[in-house]
Steps between C-alpha positions, in 0.01 A plus 500: 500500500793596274816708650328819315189484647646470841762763453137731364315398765769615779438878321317681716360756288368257239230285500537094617411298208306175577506194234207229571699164545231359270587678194697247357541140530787310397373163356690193662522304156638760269621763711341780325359798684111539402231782627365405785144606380544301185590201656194489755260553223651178313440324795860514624606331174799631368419679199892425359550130559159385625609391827196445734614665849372338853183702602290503846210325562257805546595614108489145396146461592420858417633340174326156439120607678228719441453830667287446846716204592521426899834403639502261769664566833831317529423238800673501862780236548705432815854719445824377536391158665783382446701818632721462260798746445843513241644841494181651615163386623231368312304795671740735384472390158128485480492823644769622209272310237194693614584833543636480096122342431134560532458173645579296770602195331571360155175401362200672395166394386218676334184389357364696221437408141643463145336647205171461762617126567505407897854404560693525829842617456784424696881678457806443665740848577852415415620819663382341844794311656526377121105362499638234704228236658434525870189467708339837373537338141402165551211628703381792207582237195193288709291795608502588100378141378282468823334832369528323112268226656228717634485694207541199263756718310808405359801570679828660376802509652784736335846363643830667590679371762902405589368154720368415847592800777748313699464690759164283596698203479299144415165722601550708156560155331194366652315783294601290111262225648184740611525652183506231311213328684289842418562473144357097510198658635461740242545196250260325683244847480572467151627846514790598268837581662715693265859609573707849356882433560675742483862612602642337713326222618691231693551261772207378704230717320552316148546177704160570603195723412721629197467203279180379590274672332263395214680743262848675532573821365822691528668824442745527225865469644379384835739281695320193628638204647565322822865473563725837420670369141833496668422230756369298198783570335743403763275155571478361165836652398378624164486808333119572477358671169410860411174588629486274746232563786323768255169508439581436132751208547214361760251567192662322235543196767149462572499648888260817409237531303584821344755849533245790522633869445360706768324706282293189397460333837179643597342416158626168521372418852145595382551260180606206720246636760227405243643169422518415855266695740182298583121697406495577907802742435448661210 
């Protein structure tokens, strides 16, 4: 609210003007303001620069699935086991995380359907704690393929995530190997496991469930990598290319299968959905 609008607002005999917050956004690559209407209906895609903003889970899905879909309930998980506290609680902060969130946790699941193609969809909420992995995560990435299994569906798993929650300690670590021992059983099932990066995703989750799947698809622009590019930077002591840790630089290099505009993601799921999905799913 601008000095004029407080200064009319403070006048008693006039009317108090009200502005929705969401009438604008101010895109985070190229600064420009754009109509908040306008840039929901492309998908949060900035219609200027064609910057693909972070989105939550319950639009993402709302997104990739058919209408009808059913959206699993996030799974119970010891809290603060560890009880863990910085410069506030680990309560605190899950209690900050949820009360900005539908959810209790940073991982939700729904089984649905693709262009009328079983799939089980799983999508990771940067907005939580910054879709860090915990126990809730861990435990919902294995309730999704454990629900991929019994449906013999594929299962895919859109990423965003800034690492491990660190605030579980080595018990948030000790969700990279559960996951990855789910997705060998889905291999096993024969059962595709596809992968949407998108931005950011980092630290444990691409050292894990990230880059395992049978085909990787990412975002345009999203940041995905392991390591932040200044550590790398600082350990090899080299000045690391343009690009680097972009879906397109990790393109050209051979570490995803292909950069997907968002307004072509669903589309191309179902293509590679036929390729892949066994008779029992489609």
């Amino acid at each position: 609210m601008n000095w004029f609008t407080r200064v009319r607002n403070n006048l008693s005999w006039l009317p108090k003007r009200t502005t929705d917050k969401d009438l604008w956004v101010k895109c985070p690559s190229c600064q420009q303001m754009v109509f908040g209407q306008e840039y929901t209906e492309n998908m949060d895609v900035c219609p200027r620069c064609d910057h693909h903003g972070r989105i939550g889970a319950d639009k993402r899905l709302a997104m990739l699935l058919d209408e009808g879909f059913e959206t699993l309930p996030i799974p119970d998980v010891k809290e603060d086991p560890l009880k863990f506290r910085d410069s506030k609680k680990y309560t605190d902060r899950l209690k900050q995380a949820r009360a900005k969130s539908p959810h209790k946790d940073a991982f939700l699941v729904g089984a649905g359907a693709i262009e009328g193609k079983a799939v089980v969809v799983g999508v990771q909420d940067f907005s939580f704690m910054g879709g860090s992995m915990g126990m809730a995560v861990g435990t919902a990435f294995c309730q999704g393929a454990e629900r991929a299994l019994t449906l013999r569906a594929p299962y895919i798993v859109v990423t965003a995530a800034g690492g491990a929650r660190m605030q579980e300690g080595i018990l948030s670590l000790m969700q990279m190997p559960k996951a990855t021992v789910m997705t060998r059983r889905l291999k096993e099932a024969g059962l595709p496991y596809i992968v949407v990066l998108t931005d950011p995703t980092t630290g444990g989750v691409t050292a894990s469930y990230a880059m395992l799947g049978d085909v990787h698809i990412a975002e345009p622009g999203a940041l995905i990598g392991f390591a932040g590019q200044r550590v790398i930077q600082d350990t090899i002591r080299e000045q690391l290319p343009d690009g680097f840790q972009r879906a397109e630089y990790l393109h050209k290099h051979g570490m995803v299968d292909m950069v997907v505009h968002r307004h072509d993601l669903r589309d191309t799921l179902a293509t590679v959905l036929d390729y892949l999905a066994p008779a029992e799913a489609a």
